[in-house]
N, C-alpha and C positions, 0 to 999 in steps of 0.2 A: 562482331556480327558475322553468320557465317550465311550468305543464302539468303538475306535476309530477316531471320532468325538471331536473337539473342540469345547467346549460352554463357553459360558455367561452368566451370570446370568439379566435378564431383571429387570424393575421398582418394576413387579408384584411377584419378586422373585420366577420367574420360569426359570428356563435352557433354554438353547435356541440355536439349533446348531449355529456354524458359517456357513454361506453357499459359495460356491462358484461359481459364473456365469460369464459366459462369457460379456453380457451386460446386464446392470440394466436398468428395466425399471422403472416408475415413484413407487415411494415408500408413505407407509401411515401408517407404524409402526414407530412411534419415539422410537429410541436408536434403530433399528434394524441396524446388522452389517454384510455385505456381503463386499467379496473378488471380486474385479474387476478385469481380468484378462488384459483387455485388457489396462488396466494401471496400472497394478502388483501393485498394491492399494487397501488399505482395506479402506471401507466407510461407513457413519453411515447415518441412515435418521434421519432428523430432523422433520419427519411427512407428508412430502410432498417432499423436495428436498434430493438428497444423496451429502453428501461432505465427501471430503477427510479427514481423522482423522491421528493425531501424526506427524512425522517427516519425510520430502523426502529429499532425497539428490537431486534427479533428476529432481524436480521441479522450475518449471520459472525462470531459471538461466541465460537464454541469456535475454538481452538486447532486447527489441522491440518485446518479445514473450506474447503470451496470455494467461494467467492464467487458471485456473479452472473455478474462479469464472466471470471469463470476462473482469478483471480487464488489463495492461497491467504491465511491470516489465519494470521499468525508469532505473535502474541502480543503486548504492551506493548512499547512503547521502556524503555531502563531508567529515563528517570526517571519514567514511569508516562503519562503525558503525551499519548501517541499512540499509536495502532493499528497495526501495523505488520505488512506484505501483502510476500508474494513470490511468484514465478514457482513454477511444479509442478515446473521443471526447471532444471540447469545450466547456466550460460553456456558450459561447457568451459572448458578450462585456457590461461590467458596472461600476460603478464608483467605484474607491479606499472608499470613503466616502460617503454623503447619494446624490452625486450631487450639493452641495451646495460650498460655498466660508464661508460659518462662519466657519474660520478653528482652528483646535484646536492642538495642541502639547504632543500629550498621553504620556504616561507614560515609553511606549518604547523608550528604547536605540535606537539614532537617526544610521543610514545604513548611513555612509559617506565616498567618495572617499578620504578625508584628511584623511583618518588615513588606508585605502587600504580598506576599505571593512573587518573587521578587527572584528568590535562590534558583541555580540554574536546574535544579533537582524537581523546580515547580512546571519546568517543560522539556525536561530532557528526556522522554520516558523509553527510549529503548536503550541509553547508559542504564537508567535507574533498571530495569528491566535484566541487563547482561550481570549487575552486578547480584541482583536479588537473587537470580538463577544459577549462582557459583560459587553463592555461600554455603559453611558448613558450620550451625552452630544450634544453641536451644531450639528456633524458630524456624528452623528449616524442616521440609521444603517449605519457602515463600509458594501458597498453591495459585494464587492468582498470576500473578509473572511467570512463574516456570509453565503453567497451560500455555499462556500462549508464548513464551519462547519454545517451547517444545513443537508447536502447530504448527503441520504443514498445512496447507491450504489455497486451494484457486494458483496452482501452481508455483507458490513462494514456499519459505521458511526462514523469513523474516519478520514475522510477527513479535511484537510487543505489546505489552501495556499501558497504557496512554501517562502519561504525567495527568497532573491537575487541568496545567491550558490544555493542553491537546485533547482532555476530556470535553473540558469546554467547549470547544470545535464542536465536538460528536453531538453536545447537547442543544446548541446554538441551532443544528443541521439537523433534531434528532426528524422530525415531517419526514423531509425529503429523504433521509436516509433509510425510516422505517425499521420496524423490528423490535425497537424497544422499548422496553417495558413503563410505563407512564402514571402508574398507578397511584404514586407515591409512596411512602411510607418505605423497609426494608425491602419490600419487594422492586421496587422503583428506582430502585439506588445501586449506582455505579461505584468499584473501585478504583483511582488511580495509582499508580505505580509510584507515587511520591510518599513518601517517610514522613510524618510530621514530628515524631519522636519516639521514645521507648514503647508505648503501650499504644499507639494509635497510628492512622495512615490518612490521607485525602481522599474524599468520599465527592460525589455530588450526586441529589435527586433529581431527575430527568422529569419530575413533574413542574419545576422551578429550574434556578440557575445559581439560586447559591453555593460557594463552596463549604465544606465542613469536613470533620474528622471522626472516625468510628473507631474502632478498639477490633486489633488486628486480630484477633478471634472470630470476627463475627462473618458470619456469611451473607455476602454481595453479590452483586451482577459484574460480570468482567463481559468486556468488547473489545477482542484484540484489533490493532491496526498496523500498519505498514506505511511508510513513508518511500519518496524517490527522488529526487533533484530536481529540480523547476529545472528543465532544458529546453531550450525548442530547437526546431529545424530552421533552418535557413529557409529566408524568401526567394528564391529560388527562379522567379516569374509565373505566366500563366503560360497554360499548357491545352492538348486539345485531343491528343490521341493517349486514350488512359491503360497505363500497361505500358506504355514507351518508356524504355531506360536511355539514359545519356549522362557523360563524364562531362562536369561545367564546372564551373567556380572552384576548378580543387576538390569537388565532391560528386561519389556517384548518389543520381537519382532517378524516381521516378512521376509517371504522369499520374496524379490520384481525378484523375478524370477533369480538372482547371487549371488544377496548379502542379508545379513540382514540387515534389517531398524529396529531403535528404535522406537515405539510408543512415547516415548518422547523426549523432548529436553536437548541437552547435551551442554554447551558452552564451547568455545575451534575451533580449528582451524578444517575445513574441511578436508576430510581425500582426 
């Protein structure tokens, strides 16, 4: 603290206050760092756009809410484990595999109803995704997996293709989350990025919630998503001047106008 004043030190290893505004407008200093008030958020530019920096408890936490970055908030992976974010809208409809019938038997653990949906291939969808997207064979390109491994979007390029569960998730949530298609029938119906064998893949219609299987030819609705690590901030106590930084428990934070938020990630259970 120099003056008063909270600083920084910038690229050019010069100081630099923190500042605090009410609303940011567009920004053109990369690493420059102002206090947003009106989202008790501290944010960085990256040269052009401002993003949120370090740990919010109180961010995208409901189900079918809008992110920062534009993205939406699907709900949990199934085994609780991570956050999992998707587009507001459809990829459009296209083939499990390149459109063709030379079919091929990849390397993935087959998604099958004999053993419950069971195989880790039945919710692991961005392994099953990395693998589909780096094959070279009859059936390539996989078009469903490689669109959205290929998709940048709402500032990632970590997008995949949902496994079976994890589509489930999307369908469970499909209300709140919005966008898709309800119709039933081919138009209604989602691909997941699970295998069930040579000729087929995991399907499910968004007008229901059964799972099923189509014939890797056939054209579907994809919804790519993104997953993150369940992390939270540290409890940190309450707080009263919002935009106050301070070095406590080991960790720098700040005032989000109650409480303190940690600039970083603490893993462990939400407070």
């Amino acid at each position: 603290m120099d003056g008063g004043l909270h600083k920084y030190c910038d690229s050019s290893d010069t100081w630099v206050n923190f500042l605090k505004t009410k609303t940011l407008t567009a920004c053109s200093k990369a690493g420059q760092l102002e206090y947003d008030s009106s989202e008790t958020a501290y944010k960085f530019c990256d040269g052009s756009n401002w993003f949120k920096g370090g740990c919010f408890l109180f961010e995208c936490d409901t189900i079918g809410e809008v992110c920062a970055d534009g993205s939406v908030y699907a709900g949990l992976t199934p085994d609780g484990n991570f956050k999992m974010y998707t587009t507001p809208a459809d990829a459009g409809q296209r083939s499990y595999n390149n459109g063709g019938t030379d079919y091929v038997n990849t390397a993935m653990t087959n998604c099958t109803s004999g053993s419950g949906y069971s195989e880790g291939s039945c919710r692991t969808g961005k392994a099953n995704t990395t693998l589909l997207a780096g094959l070279s064979n009859t059936e390539t390109p996989y078009q469903a997996a490689t669109y959205c491994n290929d998709l940048v979007a709402h500032g990632h390029s970590d997008w995949y293709l949902p496994a079976i569960h994890e589509l489930s998730v999307l369908n469970t949530n499909r209300v709140a989350i919005g966008g898709f298609n309800l119709a039933g029938g081919v138009a209604g119906t989602y691909w997941a990025s699970s295998e069930f064998g040579t000729t087929g893949a995991q399907r499910m219609a968004f007008n229901g919630s059964s799972f099923g299987t189509w014939v890797k030819e056939g054209n579907l609705n994809s919804r790519c998503v993104r997953s993150e690590s369940v992390s939270c901030c540290s409890n940190l106590g309450a707080c009263t001047k919002a935009g106050e930084m301070m070095y406590m428990s080991g960790e720098l934070a700040f005032c989000a106008g109650t409480q303190w938020v940690s600039f970083g990630l603490k893993a462990g259970t939400c407070p």
